[in-house]
BAVOZA-107926 format. One record per residue (C-alpha): x, y, z. Coordinates in steps of 0.1 Angstrom, whole numbers, plus 5000, padded with zeros to 4 digits. Layout:
BEGIN
{xx->X	yy->Y	zz->Z}
...
***
This chain:
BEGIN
{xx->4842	yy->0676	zz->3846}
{xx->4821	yy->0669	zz->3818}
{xx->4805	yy->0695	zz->3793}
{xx->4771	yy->0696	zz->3806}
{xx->4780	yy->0701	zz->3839}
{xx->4808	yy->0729	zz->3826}
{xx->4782	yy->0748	zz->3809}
{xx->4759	yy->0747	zz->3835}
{xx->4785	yy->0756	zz->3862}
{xx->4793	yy->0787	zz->3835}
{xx->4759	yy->0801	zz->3837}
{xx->4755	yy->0799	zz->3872}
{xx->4788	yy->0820	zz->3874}
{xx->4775	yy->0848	zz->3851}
{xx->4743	yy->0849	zz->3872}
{xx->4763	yy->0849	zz->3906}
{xx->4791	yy->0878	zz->3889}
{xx->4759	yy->0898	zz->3879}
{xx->4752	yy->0898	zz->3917}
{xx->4790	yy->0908	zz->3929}
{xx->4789	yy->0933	zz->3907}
{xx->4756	yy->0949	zz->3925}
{xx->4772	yy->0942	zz->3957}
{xx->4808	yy->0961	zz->3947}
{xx->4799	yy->0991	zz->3926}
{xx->4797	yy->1009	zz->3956}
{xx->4829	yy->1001	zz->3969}
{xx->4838	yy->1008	zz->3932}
{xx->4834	yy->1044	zz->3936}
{xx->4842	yy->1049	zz->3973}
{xx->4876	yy->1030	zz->3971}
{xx->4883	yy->1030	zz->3934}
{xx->4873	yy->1066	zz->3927}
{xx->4876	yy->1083	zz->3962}
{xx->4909	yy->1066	zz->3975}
{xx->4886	yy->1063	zz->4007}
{xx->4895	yy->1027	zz->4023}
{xx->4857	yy->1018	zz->4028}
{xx->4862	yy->0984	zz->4045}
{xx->4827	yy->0986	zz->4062}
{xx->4811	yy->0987	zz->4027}
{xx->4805	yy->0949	zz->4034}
{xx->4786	yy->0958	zz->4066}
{xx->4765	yy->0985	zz->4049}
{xx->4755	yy->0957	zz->4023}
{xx->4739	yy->0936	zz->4054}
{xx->4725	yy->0970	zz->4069}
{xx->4709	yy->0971	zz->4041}
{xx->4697	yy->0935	zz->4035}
{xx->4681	yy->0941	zz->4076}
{xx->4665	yy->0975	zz->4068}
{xx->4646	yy->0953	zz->4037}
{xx->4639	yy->0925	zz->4060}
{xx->4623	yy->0952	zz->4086}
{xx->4603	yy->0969	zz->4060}
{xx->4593	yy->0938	zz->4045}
{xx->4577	yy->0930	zz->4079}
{xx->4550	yy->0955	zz->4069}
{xx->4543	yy->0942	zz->4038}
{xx->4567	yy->0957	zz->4015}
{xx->4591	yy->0941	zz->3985}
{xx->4624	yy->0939	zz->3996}
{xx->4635	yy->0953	zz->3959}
{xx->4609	yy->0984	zz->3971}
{xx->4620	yy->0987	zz->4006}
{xx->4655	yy->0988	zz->3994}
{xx->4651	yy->1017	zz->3970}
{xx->4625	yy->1034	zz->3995}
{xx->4662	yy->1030	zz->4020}
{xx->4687	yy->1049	zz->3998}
{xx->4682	yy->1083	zz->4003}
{xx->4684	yy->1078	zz->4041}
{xx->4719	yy->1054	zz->4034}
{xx->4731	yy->1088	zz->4007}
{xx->4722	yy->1108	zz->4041}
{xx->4744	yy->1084	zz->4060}
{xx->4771	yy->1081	zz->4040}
{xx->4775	yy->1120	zz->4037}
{xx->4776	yy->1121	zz->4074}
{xx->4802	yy->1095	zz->4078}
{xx->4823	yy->1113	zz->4051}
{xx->4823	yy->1145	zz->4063}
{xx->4838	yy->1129	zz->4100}
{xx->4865	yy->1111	zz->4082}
{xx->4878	yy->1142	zz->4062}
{xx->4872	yy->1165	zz->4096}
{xx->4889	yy->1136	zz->4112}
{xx->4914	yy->1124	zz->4090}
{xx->4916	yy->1136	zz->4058}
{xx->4920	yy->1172	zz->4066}
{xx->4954	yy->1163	zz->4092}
{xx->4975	yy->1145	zz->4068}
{xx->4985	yy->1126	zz->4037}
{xx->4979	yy->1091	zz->4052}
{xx->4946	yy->1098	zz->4061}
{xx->4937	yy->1061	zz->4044}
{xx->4957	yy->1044	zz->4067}
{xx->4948	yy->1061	zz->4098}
{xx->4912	yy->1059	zz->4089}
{xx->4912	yy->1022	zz->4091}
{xx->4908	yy->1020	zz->4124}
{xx->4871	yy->1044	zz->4117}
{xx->4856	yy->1021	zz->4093}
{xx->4866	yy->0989	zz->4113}
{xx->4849	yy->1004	zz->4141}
{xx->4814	yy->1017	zz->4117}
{xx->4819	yy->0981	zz->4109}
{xx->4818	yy->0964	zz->4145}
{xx->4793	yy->0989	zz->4157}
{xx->4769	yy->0979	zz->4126}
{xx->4772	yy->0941	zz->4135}
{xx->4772	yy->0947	zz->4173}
{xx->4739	yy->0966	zz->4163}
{xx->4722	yy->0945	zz->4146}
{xx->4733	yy->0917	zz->4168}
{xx->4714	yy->0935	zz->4196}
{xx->4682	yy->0946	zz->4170}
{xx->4675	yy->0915	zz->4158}
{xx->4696	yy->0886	zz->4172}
{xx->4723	yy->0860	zz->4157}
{xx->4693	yy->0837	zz->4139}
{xx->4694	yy->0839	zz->4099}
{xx->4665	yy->0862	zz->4085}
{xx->4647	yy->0859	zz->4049}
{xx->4622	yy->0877	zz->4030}
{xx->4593	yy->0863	zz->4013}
{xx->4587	yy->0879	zz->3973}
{xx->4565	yy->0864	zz->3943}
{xx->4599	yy->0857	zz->3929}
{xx->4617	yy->0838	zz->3955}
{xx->4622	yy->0803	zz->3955}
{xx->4610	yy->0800	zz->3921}
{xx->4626	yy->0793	zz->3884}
{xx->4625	yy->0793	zz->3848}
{xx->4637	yy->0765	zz->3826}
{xx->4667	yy->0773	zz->3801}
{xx->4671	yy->0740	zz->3783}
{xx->4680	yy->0713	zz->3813}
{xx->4692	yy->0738	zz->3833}
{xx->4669	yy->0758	zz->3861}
{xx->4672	yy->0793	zz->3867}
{xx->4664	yy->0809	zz->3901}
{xx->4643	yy->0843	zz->3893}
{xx->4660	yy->0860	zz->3926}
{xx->4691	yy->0857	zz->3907}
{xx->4679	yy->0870	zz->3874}
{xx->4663	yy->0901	zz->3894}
{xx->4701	yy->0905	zz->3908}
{xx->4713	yy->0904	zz->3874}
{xx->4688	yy->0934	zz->3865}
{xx->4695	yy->0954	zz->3891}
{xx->4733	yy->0948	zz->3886}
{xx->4728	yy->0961	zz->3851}
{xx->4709	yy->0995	zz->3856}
{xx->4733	yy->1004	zz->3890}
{xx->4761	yy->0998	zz->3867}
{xx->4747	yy->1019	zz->3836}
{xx->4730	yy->1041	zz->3854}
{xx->4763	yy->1054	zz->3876}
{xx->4784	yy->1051	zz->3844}
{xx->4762	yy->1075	zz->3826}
{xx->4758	yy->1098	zz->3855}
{xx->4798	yy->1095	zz->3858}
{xx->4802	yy->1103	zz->3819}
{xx->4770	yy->1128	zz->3811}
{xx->4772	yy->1152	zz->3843}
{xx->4797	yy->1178	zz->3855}
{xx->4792	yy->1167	zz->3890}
{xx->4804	yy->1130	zz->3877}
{xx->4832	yy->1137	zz->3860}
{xx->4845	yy->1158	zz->3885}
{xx->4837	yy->1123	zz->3910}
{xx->4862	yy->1105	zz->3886}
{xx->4885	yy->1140	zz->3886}
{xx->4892	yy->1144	zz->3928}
{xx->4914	yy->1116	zz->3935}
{xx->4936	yy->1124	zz->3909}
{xx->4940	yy->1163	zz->3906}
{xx->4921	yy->1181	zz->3934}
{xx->4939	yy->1214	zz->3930}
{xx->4928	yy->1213	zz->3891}
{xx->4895	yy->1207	zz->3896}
{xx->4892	yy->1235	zz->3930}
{xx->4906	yy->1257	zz->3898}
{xx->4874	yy->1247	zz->3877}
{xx->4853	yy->1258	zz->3906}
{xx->4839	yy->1225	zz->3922}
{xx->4849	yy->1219	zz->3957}
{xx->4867	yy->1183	zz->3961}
{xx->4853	yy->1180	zz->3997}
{xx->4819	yy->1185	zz->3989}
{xx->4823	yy->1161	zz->3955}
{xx->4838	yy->1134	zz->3978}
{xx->4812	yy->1135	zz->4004}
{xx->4783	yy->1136	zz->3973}
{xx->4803	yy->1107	zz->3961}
{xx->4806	yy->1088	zz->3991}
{xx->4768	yy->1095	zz->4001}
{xx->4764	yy->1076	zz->3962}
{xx->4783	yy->1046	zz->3971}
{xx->4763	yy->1042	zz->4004}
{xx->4734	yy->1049	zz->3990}
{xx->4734	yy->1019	zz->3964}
{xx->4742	yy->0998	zz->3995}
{xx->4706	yy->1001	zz->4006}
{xx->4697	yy->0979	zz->3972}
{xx->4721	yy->0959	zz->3970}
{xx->4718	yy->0950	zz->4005}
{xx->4679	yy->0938	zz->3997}
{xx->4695	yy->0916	zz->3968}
{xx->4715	yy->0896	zz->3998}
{xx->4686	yy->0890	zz->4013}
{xx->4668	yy->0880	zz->3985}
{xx->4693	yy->0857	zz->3973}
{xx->4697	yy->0842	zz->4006}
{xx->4695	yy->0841	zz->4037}
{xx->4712	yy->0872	zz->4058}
{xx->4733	yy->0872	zz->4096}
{xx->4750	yy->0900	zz->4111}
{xx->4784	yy->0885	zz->4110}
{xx->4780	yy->0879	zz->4068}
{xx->4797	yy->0911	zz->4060}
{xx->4830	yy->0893	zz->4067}
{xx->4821	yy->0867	zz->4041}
{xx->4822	yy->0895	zz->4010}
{xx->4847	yy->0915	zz->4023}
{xx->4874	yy->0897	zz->4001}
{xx->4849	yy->0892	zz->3972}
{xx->4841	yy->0932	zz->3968}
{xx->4874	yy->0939	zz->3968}
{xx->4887	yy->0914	zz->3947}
{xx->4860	yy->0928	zz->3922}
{xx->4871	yy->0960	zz->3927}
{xx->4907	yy->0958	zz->3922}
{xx->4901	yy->0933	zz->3891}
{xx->4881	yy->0959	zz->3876}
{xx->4905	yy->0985	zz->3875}
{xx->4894	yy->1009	zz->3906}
{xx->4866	yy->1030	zz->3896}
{xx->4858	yy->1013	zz->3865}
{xx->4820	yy->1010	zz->3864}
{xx->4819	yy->0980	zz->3830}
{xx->4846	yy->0965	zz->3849}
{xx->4826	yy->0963	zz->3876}
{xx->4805	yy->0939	zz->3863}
{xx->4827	yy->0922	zz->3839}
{xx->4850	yy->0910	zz->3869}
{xx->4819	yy->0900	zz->3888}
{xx->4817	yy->0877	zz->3861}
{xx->4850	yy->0867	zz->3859}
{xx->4848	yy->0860	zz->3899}
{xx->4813	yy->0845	zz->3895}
{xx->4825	yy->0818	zz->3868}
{xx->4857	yy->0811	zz->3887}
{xx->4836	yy->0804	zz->3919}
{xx->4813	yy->0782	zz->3906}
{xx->4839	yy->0761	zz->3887}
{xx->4858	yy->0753	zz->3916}
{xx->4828	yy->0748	zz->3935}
{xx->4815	yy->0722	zz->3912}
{xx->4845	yy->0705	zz->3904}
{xx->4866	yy->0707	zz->3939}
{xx->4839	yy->0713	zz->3966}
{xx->4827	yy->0746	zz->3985}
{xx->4852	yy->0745	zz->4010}
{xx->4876	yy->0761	zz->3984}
{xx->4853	yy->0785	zz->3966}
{xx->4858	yy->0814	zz->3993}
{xx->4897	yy->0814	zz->3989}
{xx->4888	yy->0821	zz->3946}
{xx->4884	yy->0858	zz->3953}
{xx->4915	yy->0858	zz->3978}
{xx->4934	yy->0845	zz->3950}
{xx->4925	yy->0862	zz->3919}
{xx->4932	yy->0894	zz->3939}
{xx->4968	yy->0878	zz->3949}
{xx->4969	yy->0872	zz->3910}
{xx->4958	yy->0902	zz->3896}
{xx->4981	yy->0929	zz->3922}
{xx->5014	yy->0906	zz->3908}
{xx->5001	yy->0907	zz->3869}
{xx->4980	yy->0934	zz->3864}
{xx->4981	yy->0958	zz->3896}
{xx->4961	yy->0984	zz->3876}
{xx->4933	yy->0964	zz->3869}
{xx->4918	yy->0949	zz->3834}
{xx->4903	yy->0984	zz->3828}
{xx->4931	yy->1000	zz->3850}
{xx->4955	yy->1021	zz->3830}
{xx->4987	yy->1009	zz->3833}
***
């Protein structure tokens, strides 16, 4: 691979990271914060990138109709939470194994949905900014990717100050490790979990218009990211809001490399193993304490 083609492979990777990042910092804080095993995070992404496509029907920007859509995915997610503690939770210390079986079936029922709502055909929004670029040297940027790189960028600053400035976040980053402490400092853990949880579904409502602005959306694609979120998770260090996005990048650059220099039949198995890598090395995480 030559040096042009490195570098421009490189920056592709950062811009693609920036948009793994937006798509796991949910999953960041319900898996990595919560212990919650949120496998139909993936399927609340393409929720989202439908409820964009539906609003953009009437007009609407899918970056607008994906804000306008997070309150009613924080109302959502609260709702799911509070079945899986009634459920689970509340009957046992293995309450993340047994609950498996819960979120593979949100998961199903959100693709069997939207299966039956809109069909199996690909859908795509129209914007000012898609399908156009900007010139950086030789190399052509896509503006739907730098708009995914600026919402990656204030979800991730914006949760990590909320997590570091407010009692109700630090308590979020408390509950999965000392619940009885913080019950003694007079928050409830089962009512910071589900406000937690109702976060991380929340941002799924824009991130989910960011898949569909970056390409085209199906209602089988949630089994395409569920390795990638994940892997960014776990890379990060669970909960880790900068390391987030830095191992979106890390992911991002990796993808594209192999991608340009091997072929795109072997970029999905990246993520599968740089999670296989990093659970040997590092199990905590680059950000991870050890």
């Amino acid at each position: 691979m030559s040096f042009e083609l490195l570098g421009e492979a490189i920056i592709a990777g950062v811009l693609l990271g920036c948009f793994y990042a937006a798509l796991s910092v949910g999953l960041s804080v319900a898996f990595g914060l919560l212990d919650v095993p949120q496998i139909a995070h993936p399927a609340f992404l393409v929720l989202g990138a439908y409820g964009a496509y539906f609003l953009g029907s009437f007009g609407l920007d899918p970056l607008l109709a994906g804000f306008l859509l997070t309150p009613v995915f924080f109302v959502a997610g609260l709702a799911v939470y509070r079945f899986y503690h009634a459920a689970f939770e509340s009957r046992g210390t293995d309450a993340g194994l047994r609950g498996l079986a819960l979120f593979f079936g949100i998961a199903f029922i959100v693709e069997v949905a939207l299966i039956l709502g809109f069909g199996v055909d690909q859908r795509m929004v129209e914007a000012d900014y898609i399908g156009k670029s900007v010139a950086l040297g030789d190399v052509r940027i896509p503006i739907r990717m730098l708009v995914a790189v600026g919402v990656a960028l204030v979800l991730i600053a914006g949760l990590s100050l909320y997590l570091f400035a407010t009692f109700t976040g630090r308590a979020i980053k408390a509950v999965a490790q000392d619940q009885t402490a913080l019950a003694l400092m007079g928050a409830d853990p089962v009512r910071i979990k589900q406000w937690a949880f109702g976060i991380a579904t929340g941002t799924c409502a824009l991130a989910g218009a960011l898949l569909i602005i970056v390409a085209p959306v199906e209602p089988g694609l949630g089994r395409l990211y569920i390795g990638r979120t994940f892997c960014v998770v776990v890379l990060a260090g669970l909960g880790s809001m900068p390391g987030t996005l830095l191992a979106g990048i890390i992911l991002g650059i990796a993808e594209s490399i192999v991608l340009t220099s091997i072929g795109a039949s072997w970029a999905p198995a990246v993520a599968f193993g740089l999670l296989l890598l990093v659970l040997a090395v590092r199990p905590a995480g680059l950000f991870g304490q050890r």
